[in-house]
C-alpha positions as YAML, in Angstrom:
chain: A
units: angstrom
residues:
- id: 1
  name: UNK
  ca: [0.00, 0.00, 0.00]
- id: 2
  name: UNK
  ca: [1.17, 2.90, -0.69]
- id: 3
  name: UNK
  ca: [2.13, 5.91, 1.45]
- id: 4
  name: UNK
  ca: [-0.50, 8.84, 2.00]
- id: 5
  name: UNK
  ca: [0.66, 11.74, -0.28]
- id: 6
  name: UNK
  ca: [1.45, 15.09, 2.50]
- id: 7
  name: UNK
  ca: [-0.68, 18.00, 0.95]
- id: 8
  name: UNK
  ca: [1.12, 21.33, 0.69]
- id: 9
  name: UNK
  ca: [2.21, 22.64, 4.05]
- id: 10
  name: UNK
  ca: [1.45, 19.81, 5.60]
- id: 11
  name: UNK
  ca: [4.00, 16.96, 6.63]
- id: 12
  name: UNK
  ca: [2.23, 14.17, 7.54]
- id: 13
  name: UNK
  ca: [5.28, 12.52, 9.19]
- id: 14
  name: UNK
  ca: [6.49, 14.98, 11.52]
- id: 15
  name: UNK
  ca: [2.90, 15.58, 12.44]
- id: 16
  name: UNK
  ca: [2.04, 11.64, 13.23]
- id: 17
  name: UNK
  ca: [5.05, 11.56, 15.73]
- id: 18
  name: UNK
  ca: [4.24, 15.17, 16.93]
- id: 19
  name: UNK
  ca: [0.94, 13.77, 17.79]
- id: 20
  name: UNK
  ca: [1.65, 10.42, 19.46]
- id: 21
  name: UNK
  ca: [4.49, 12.21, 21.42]
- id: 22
  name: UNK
  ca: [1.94, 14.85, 23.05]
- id: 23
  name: UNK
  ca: [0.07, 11.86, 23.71]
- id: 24
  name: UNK
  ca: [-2.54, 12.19, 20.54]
- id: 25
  name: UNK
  ca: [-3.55, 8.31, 19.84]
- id: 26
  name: UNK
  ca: [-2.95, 7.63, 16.05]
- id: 27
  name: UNK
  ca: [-4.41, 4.05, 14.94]
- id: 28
  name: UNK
  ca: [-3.00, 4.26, 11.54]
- id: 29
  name: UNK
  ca: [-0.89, 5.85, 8.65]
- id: 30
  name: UNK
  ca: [-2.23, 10.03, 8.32]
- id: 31
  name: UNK
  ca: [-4.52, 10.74, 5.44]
- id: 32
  name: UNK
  ca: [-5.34, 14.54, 5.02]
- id: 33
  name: UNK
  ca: [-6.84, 16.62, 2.46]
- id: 34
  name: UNK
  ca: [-7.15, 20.36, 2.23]
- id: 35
  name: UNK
  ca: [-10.53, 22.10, 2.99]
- id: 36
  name: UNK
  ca: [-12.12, 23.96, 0.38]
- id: 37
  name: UNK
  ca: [-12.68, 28.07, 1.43]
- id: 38
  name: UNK
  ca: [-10.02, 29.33, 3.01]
- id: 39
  name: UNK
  ca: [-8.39, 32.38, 2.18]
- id: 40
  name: UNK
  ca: [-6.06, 33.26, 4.92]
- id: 41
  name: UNK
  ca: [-4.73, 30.97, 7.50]
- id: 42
  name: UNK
  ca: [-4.62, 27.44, 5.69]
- id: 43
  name: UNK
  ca: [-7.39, 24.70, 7.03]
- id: 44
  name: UNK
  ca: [-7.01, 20.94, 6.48]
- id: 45
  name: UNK
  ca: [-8.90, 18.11, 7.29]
- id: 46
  name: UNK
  ca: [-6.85, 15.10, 9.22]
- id: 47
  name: UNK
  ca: [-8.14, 11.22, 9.66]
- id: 48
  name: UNK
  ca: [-6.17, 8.07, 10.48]
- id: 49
  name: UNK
  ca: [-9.12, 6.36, 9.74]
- id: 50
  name: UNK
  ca: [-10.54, 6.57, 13.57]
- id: 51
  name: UNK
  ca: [-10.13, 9.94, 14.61]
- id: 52
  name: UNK
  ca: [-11.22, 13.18, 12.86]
- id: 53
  name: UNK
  ca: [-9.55, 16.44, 12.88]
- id: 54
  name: UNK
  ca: [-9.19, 19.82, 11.97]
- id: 55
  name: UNK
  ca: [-5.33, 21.24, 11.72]
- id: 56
  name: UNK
  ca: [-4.73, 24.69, 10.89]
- id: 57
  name: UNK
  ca: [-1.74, 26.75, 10.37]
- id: 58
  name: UNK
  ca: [-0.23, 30.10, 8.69]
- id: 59
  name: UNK
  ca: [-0.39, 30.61, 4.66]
- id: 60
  name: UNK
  ca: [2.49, 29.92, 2.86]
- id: 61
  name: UNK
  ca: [5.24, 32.61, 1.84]
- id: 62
  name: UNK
  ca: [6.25, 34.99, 3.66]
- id: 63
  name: UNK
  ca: [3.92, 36.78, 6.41]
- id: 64
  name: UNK
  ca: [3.56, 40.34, 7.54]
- id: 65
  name: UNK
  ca: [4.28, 40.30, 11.01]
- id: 66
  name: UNK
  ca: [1.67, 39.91, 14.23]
- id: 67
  name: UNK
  ca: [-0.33, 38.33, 11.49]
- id: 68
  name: UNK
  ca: [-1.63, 34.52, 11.47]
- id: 69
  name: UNK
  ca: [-1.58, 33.92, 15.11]
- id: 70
  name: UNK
  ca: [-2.66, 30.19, 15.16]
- id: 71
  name: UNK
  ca: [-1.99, 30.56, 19.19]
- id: 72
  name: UNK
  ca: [-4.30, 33.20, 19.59]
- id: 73
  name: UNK
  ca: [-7.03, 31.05, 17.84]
- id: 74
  name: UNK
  ca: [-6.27, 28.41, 20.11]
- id: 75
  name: UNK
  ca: [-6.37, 30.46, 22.71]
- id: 76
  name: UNK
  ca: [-9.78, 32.25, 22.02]
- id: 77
  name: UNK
  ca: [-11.55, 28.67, 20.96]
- id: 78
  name: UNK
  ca: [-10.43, 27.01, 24.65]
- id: 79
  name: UNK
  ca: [-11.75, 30.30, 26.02]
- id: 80
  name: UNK
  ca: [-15.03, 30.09, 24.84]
- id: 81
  name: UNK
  ca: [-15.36, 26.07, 24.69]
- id: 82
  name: UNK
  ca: [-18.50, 26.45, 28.29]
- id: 83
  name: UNK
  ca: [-19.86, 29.59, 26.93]
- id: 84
  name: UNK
  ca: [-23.07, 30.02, 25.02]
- id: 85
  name: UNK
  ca: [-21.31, 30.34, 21.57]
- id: 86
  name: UNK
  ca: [-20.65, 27.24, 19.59]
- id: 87
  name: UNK
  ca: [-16.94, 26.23, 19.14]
- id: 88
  name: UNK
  ca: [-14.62, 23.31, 17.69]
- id: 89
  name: UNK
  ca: [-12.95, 21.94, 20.99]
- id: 90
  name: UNK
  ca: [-9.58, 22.01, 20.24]
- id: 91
  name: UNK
  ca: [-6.88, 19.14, 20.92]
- id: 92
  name: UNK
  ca: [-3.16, 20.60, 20.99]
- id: 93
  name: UNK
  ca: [-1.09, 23.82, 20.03]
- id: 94
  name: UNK
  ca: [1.91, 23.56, 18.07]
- id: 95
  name: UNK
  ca: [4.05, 26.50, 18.32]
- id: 96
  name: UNK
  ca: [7.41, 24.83, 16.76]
- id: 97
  name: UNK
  ca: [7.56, 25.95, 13.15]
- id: 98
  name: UNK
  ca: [10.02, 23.33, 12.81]
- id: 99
  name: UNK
  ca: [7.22, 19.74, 12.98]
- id: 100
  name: UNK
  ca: [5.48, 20.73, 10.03]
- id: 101
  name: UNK
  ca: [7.09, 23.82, 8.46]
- id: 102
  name: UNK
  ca: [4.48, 26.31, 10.75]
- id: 103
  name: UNK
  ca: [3.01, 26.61, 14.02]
- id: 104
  name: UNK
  ca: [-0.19, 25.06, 14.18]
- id: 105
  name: UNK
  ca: [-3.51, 23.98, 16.19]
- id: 106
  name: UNK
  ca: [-5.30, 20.96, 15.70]
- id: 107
  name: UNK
  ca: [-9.22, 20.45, 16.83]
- id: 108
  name: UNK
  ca: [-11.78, 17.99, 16.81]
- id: 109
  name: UNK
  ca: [-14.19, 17.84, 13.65]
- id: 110
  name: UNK
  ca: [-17.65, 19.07, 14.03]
- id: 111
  name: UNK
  ca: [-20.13, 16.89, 12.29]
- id: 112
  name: UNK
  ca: [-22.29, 19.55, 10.21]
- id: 113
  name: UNK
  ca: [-22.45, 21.68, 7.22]
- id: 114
  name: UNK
  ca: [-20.44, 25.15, 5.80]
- id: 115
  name: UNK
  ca: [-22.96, 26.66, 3.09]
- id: 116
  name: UNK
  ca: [-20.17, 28.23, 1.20]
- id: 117
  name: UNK
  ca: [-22.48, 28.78, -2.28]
- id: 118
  name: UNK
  ca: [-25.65, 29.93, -3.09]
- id: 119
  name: UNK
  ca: [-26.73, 26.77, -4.35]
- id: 120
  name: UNK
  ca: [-26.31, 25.29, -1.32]
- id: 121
  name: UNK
  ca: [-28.33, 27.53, 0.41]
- id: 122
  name: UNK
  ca: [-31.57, 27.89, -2.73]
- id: 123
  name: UNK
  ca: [-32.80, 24.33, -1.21]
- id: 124
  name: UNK
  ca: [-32.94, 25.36, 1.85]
- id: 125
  name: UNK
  ca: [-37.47, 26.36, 2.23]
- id: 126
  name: UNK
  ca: [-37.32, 30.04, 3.36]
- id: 127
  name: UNK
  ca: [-38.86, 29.48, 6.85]
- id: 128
  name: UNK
  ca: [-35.18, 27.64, 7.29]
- id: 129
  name: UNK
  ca: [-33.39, 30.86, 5.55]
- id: 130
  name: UNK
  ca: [-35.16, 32.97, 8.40]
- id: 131
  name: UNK
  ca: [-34.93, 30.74, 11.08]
- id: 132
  name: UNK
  ca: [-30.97, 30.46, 9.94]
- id: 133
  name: UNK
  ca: [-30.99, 34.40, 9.98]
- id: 134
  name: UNK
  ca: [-31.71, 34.80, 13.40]
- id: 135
  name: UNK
  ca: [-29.21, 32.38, 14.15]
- id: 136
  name: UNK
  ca: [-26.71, 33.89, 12.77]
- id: 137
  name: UNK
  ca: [-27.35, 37.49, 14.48]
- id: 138
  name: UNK
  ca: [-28.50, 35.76, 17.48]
- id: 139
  name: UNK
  ca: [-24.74, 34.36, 18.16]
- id: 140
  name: UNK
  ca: [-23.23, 37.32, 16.92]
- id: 141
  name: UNK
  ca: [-25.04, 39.23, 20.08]
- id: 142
  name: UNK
  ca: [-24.15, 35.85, 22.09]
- id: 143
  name: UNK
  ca: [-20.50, 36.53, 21.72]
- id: 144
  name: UNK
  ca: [-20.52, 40.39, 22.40]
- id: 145
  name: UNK
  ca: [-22.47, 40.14, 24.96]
- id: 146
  name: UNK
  ca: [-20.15, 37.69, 27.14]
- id: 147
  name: UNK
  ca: [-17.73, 39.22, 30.10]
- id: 148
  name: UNK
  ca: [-14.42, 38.44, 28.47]
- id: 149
  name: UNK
  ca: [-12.67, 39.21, 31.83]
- id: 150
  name: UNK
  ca: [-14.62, 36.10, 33.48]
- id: 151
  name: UNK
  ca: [-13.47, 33.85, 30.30]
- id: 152
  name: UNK
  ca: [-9.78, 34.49, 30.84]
- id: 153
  name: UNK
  ca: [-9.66, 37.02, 27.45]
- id: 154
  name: UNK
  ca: [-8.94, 40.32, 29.18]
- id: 155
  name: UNK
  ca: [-5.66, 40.40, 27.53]
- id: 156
  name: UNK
  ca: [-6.78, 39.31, 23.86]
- id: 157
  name: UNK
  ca: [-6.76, 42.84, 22.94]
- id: 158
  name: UNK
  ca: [-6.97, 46.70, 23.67]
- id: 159
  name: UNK
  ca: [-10.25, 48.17, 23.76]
- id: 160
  name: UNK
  ca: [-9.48, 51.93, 23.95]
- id: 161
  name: UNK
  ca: [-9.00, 53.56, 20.60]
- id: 162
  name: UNK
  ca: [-9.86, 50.37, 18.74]
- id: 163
  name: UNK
  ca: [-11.42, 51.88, 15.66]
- id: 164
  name: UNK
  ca: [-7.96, 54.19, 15.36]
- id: 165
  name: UNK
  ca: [-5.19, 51.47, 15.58]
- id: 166
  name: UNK
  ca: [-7.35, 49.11, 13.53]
- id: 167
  name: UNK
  ca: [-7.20, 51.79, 10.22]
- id: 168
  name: UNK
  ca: [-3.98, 52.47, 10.95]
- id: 169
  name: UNK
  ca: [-3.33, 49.03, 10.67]
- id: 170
  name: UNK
  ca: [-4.41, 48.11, 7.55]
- id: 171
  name: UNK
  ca: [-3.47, 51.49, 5.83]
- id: 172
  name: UNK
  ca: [0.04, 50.19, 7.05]
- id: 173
  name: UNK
  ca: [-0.51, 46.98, 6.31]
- id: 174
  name: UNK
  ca: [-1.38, 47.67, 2.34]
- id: 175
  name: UNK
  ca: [2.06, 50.13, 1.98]
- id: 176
  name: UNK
  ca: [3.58, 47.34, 3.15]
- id: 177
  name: UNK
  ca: [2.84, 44.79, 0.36]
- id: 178
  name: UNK
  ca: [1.73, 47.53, -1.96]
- id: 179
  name: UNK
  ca: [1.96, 45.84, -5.41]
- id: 180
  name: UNK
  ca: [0.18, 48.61, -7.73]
- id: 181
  name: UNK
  ca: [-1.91, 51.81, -7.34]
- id: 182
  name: UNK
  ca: [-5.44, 51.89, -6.00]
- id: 183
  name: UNK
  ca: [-5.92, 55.42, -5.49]
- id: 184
  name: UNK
  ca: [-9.38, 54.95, -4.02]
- id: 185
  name: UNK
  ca: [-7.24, 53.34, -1.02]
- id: 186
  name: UNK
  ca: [-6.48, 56.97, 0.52]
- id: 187
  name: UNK
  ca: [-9.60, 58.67, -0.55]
- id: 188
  name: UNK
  ca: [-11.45, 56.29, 2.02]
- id: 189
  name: UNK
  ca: [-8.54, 56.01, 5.00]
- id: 190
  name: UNK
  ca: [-8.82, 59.70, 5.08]
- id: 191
  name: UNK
  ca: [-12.40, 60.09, 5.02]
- id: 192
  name: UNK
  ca: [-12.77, 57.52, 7.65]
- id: 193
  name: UNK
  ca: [-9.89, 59.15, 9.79]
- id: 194
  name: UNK
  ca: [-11.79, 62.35, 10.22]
- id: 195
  name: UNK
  ca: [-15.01, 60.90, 11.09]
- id: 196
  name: UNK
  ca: [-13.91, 58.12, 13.65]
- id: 197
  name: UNK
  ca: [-16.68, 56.68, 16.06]
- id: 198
  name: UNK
  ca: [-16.40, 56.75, 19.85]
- id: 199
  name: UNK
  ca: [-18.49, 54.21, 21.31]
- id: 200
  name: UNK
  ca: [-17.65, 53.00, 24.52]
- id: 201
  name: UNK
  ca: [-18.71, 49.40, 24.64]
- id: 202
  name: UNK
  ca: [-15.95, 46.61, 24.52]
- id: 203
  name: UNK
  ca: [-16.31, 43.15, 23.48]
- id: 204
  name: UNK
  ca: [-14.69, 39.80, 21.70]
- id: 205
  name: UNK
  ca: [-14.90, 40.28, 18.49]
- id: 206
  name: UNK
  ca: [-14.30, 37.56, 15.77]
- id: 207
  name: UNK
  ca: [-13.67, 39.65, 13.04]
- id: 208
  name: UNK
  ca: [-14.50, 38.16, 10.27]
- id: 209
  name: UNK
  ca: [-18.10, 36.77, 10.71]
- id: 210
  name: UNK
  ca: [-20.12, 35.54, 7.88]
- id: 211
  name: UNK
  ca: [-22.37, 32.76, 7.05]
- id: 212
  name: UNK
  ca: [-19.92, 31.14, 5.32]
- id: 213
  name: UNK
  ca: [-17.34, 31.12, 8.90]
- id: 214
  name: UNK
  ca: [-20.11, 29.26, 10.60]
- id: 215
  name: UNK
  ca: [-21.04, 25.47, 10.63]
- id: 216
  name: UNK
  ca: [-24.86, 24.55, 10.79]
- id: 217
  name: UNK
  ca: [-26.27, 21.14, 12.09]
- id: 218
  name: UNK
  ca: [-26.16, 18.43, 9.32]
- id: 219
  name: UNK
  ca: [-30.49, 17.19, 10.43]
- id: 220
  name: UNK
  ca: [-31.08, 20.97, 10.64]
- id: 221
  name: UNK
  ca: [-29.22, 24.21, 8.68]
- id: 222
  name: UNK
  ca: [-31.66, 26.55, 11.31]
- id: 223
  name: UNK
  ca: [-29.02, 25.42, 14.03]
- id: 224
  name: UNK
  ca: [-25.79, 26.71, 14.17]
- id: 225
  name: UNK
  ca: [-22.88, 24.00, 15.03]
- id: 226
  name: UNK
  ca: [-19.82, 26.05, 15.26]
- id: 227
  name: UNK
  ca: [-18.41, 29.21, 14.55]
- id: 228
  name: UNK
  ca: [-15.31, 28.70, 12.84]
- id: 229
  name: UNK
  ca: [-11.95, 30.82, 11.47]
- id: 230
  name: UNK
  ca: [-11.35, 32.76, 14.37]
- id: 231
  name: UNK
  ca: [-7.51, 34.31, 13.72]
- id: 232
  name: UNK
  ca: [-8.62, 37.90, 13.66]
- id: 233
  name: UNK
  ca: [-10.53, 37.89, 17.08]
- id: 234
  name: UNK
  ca: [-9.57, 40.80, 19.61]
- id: 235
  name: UNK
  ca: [-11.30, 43.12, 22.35]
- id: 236
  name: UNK
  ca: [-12.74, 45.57, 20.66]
- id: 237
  name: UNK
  ca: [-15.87, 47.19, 18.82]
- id: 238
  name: UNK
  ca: [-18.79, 44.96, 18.33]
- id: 239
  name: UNK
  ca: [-20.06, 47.42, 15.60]
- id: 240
  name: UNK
  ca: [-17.23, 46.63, 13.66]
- id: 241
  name: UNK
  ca: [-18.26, 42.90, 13.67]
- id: 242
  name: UNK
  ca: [-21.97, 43.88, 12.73]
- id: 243
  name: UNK
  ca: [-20.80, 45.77, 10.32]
- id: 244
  name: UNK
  ca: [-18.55, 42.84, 8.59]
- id: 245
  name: UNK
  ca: [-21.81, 40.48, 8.82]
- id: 246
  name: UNK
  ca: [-23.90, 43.24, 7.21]
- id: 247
  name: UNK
  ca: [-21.38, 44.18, 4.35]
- id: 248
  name: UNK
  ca: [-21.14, 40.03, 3.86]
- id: 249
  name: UNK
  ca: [-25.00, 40.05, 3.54]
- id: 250
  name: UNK
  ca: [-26.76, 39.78, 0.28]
- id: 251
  name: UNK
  ca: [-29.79, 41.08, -0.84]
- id: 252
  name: UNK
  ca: [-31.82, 40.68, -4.16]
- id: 253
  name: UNK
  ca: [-31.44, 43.19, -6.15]
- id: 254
  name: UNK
  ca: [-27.84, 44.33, -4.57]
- id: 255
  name: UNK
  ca: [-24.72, 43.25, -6.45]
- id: 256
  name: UNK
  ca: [-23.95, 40.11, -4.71]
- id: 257
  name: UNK
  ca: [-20.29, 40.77, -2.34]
- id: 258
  name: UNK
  ca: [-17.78, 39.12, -4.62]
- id: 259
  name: UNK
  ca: [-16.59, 36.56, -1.92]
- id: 260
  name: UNK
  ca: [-20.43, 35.33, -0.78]
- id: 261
  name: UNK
  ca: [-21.58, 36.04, -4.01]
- id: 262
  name: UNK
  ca: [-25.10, 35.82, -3.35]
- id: 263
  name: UNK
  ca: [-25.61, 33.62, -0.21]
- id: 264
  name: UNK
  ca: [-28.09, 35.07, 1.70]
- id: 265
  name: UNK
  ca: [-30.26, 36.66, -1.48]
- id: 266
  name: UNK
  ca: [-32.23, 33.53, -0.88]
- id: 267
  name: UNK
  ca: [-35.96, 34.00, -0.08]
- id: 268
  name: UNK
  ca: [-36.53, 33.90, 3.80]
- id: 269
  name: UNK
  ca: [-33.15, 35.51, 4.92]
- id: 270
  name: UNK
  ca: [-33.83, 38.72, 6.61]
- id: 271
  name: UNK
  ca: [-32.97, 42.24, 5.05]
- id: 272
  name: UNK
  ca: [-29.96, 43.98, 5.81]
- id: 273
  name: UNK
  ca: [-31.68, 46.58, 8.04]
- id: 274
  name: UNK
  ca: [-34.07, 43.63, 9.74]
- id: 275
  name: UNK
  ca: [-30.39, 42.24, 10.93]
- id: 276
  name: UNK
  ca: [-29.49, 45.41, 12.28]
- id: 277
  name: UNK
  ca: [-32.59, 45.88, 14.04]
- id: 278
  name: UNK
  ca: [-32.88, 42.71, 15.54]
- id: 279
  name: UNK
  ca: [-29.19, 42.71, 16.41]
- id: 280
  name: UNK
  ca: [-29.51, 46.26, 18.38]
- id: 281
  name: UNK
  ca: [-32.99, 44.55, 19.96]
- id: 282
  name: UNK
  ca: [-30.78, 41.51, 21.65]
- id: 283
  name: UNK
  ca: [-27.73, 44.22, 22.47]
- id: 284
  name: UNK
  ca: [-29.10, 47.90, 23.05]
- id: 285
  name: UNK
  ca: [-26.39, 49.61, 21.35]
- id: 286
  name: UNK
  ca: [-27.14, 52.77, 19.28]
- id: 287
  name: UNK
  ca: [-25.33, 52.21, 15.26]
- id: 288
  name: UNK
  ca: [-25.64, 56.02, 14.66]
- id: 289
  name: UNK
  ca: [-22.48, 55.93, 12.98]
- id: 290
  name: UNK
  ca: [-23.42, 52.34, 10.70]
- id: 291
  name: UNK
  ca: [-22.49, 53.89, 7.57]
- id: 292
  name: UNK
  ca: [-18.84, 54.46, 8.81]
- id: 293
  name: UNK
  ca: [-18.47, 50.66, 10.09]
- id: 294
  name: UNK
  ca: [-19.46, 49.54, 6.77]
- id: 295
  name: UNK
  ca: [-17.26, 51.66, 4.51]
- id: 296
  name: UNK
  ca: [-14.52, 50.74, 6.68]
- id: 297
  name: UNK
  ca: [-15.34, 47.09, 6.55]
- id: 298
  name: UNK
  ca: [-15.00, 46.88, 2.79]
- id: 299
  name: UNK
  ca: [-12.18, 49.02, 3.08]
- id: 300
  name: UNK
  ca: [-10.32, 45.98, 5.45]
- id: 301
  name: UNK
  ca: [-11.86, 43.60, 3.16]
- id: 302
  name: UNK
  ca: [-9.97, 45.38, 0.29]
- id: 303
  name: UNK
  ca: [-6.81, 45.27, 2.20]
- id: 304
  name: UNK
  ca: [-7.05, 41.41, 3.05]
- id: 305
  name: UNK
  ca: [-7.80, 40.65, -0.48]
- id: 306
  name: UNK
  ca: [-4.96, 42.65, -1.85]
- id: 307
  name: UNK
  ca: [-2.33, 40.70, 0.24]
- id: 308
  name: UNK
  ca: [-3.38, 37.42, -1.00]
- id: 309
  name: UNK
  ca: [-3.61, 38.93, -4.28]
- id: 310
  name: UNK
  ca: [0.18, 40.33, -3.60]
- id: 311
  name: UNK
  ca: [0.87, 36.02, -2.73]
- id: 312
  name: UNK
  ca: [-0.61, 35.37, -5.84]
- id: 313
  name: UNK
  ca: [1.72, 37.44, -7.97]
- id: 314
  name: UNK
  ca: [4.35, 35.92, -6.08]
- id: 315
  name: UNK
  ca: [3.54, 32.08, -6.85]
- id: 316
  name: UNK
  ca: [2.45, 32.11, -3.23]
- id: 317
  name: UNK
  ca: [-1.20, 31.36, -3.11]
- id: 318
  name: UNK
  ca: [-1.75, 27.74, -2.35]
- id: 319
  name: UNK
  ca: [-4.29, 25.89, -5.44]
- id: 320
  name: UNK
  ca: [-7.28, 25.90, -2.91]
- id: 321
  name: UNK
  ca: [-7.38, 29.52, -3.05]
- id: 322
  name: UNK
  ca: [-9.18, 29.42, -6.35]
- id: 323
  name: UNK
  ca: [-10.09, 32.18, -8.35]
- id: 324
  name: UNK
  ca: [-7.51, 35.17, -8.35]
- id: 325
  name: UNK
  ca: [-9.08, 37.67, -6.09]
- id: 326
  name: UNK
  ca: [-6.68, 41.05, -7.55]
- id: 327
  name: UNK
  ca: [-10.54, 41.53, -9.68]
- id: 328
  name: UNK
  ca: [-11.91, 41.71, -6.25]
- id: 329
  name: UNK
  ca: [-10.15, 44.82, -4.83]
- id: 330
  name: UNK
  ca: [-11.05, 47.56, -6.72]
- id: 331
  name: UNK
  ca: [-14.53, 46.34, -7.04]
- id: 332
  name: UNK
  ca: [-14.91, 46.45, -3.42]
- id: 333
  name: UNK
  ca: [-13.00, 50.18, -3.24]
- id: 334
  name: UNK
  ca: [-15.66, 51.59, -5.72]
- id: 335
  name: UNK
  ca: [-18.17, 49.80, -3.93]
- id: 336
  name: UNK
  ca: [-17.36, 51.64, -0.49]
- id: 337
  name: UNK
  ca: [-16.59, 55.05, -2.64]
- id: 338
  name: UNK
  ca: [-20.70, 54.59, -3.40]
- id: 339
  name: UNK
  ca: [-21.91, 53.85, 0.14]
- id: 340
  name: UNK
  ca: [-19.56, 56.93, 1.32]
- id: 341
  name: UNK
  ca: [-20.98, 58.92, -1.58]
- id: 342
  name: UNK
  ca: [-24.72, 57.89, -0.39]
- id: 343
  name: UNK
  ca: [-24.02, 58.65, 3.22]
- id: 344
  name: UNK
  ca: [-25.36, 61.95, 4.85]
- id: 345
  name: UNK
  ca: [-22.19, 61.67, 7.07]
- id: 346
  name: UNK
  ca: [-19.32, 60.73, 4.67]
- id: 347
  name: UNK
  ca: [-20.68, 62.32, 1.47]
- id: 348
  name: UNK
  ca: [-18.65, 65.64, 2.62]
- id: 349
  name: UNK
  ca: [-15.80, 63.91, 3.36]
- id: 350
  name: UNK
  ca: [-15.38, 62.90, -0.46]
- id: 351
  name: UNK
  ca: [-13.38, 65.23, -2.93]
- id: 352
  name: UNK
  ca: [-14.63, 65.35, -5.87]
- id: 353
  name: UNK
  ca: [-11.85, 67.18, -7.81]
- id: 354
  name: UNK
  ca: [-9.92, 64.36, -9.07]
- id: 355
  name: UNK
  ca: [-6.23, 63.51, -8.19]
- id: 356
  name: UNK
  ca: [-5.39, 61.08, -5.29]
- id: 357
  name: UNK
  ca: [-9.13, 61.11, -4.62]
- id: 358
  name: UNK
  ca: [-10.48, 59.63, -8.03]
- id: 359
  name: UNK
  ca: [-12.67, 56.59, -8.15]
- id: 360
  name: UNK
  ca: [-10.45, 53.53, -8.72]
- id: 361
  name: UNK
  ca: [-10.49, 52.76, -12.75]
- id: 362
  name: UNK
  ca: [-10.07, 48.41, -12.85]
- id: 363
  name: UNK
  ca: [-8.84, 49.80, -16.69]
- id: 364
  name: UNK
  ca: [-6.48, 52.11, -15.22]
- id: 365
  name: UNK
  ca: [-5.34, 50.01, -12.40]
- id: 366
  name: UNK
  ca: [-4.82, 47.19, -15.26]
- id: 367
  name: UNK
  ca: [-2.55, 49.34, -17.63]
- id: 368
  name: UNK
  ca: [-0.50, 50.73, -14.88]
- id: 369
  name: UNK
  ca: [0.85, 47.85, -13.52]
- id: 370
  name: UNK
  ca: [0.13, 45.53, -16.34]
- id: 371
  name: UNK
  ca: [-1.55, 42.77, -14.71]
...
């Protein structure tokens, strides 16, 4: 019989004796495969024919630093393994690059379902879509409404001036890997600089939550199984969350967001502004300032993409990341331009006379850096 082929950034070797030396029973030879979806830290599904598991590390290539924490999503799934919101229990932490190329985490599988397309979800009758809906916001509120100090997280992040570090962060973060021009890129940071929020209230946030980051029950897609992907979760602004769930949520009739691409345009799922309004219902917060949270989640979205797109120019970008996503970016930028432009609050913060501050041109972009 032959020997089970290692899939890219994965050793199946090292990580067999790895296992059985931490004291992780394995019955026979390591099979793995990797799992369809994921864009940023790499996901891969592990079986010696007994057990079931989930093993995730860093991308491949070289990382900007503080990024790809596997350790912190190790950290923040143990954390919240009693708590009301649904989480893979994890099994070990690997922080020696050297076992398998990467620090990793491995977990046990949860039996259930990702909808990642909208075919997946059109079967679903719409009394399911609504029931899944309210699921969704329902343990979005769950997890900002826990006491992170009395879950052992008060250290996951800073609270105070959130909003601030976090643009900073990803203004920084795009110089750093900055691989053409996107003009519409500073337009936005600066608008969104003068205009930043203040709200008060402090929470986990996961950072990137979506329909597509959550598992639902195999028997029953109303039920949410697990809430998956969890490397960007901090202390901070739960509006920011809402905000990515929102800007992830389709409508008919609304261009569908290039990575859901329709999921929740389904009949039955709730309206962007009913998920607001029931979300505010469970939490009491005031989202006086929602139109700046969104603009600034597509502008992070933008970011994100970019970088992988900067790993795909560089042969970096493992096969399972699909489609090239540099189409994405300034499709996204124009798209955030718009909502500013619509916006009683941002509309004055747009110039309008050209220059730095043009609307992003995918024919420009194209000819100036030939891609």
């Amino acid at each position: 019989m032959s020997q089970p082929v290692s899939p890219a950034g994965l050793a199946l070797d090292a990580l067999s004796r790895h296992l059985e030396s931490a004291g992780v029973p394995v019955a026979a030879p390591l099979r793995a495969e990797i799992v369809t979806g994921g864009r940023s830290n790499l996901t891969y599904r592990v079986t010696d024919g007994s057990s079931r598991w989930i093993l995730r590390r860093p991308p491949l290539g070289e990382l900007m630093p503080g990024t790809h924490d596997v350790s912190r999503e190790y950290r923040v799934l143990g954390a919240l393994a009693k708590t009301a919101v649904p989480v893979p229990e994890v099994v070990l932490l690997c922080r020696d690059p050297e076992v398998i190329g990467a620090p990793f985490y491995l977990m046990k599988e949860v039996p259930g379902v990702v909808l990642r397309t909208p075919e997946e979800v059109a079967v679903l009758p719409p009394a399911e879509c609504e029931r899944l809906s309210a699921a969704l916001v329902d343990t979005l509120a769950d997890l900002h409404l826990l006491d992170y100090a009395e879950v052992g997280l008060s250290d996951l992040g800073r609270p105070a001036g959130y909003l601030e570090r976090q643009l900073r962060r990803w203004v920084r973060q795009y110089r750093t890997i900055e691989v053409r021009s996107l003009p519409a890129v500073d337009t936005i940071a600066a608008a969104l600089g003068r205009r930043v929020p203040d709200n008060p209230y402090a929470s986990v946030i996961h950072g990137d939550y979506r329909l597509d980051n959550v598992m639902v029950t195999a028997d029953d897609p109303r039920r949410i199984a697990a809430v998956l992907d969890w490397e960007m979760a901090t202390l901070g602004d739960p509006l920011a969350d809402l905000a990515t769930l929102v800007m992830f949520w389709d409508e008919p009739g609304r261009p569908p967001n290039p990575i859901t691409g329709g999921l929740t345009a389904a009949p039955g799922f709730f309206d962007r502004a009913t998920v607001i309004e029931r979300y505010v219902s469970r939490m009491g917060l005031a989202v006086d300032d929602v139109d700046w949270y969104l603009v600034f989640a597509q502008f992070r979205l933008a970011v994100i993409l970019e970088q992988i797109h900067a790993r795909e120019l560089a042969g970096q970008a493992p096969e399972h990341d699909g489609a090239r996503v540099g189409d994405m970016v300034p499709a996204i930028l124009d798209a955030a331009l718009a909502d500013m432009e619509r916006s009683p609050r941002l509309r004055p913060l747009v110039r309008r006379d050209g220059g730095a501050h043009r609307r992003t041109s995918k024919r420009a972009t194209s000819k100036r850096t030939g891609q």
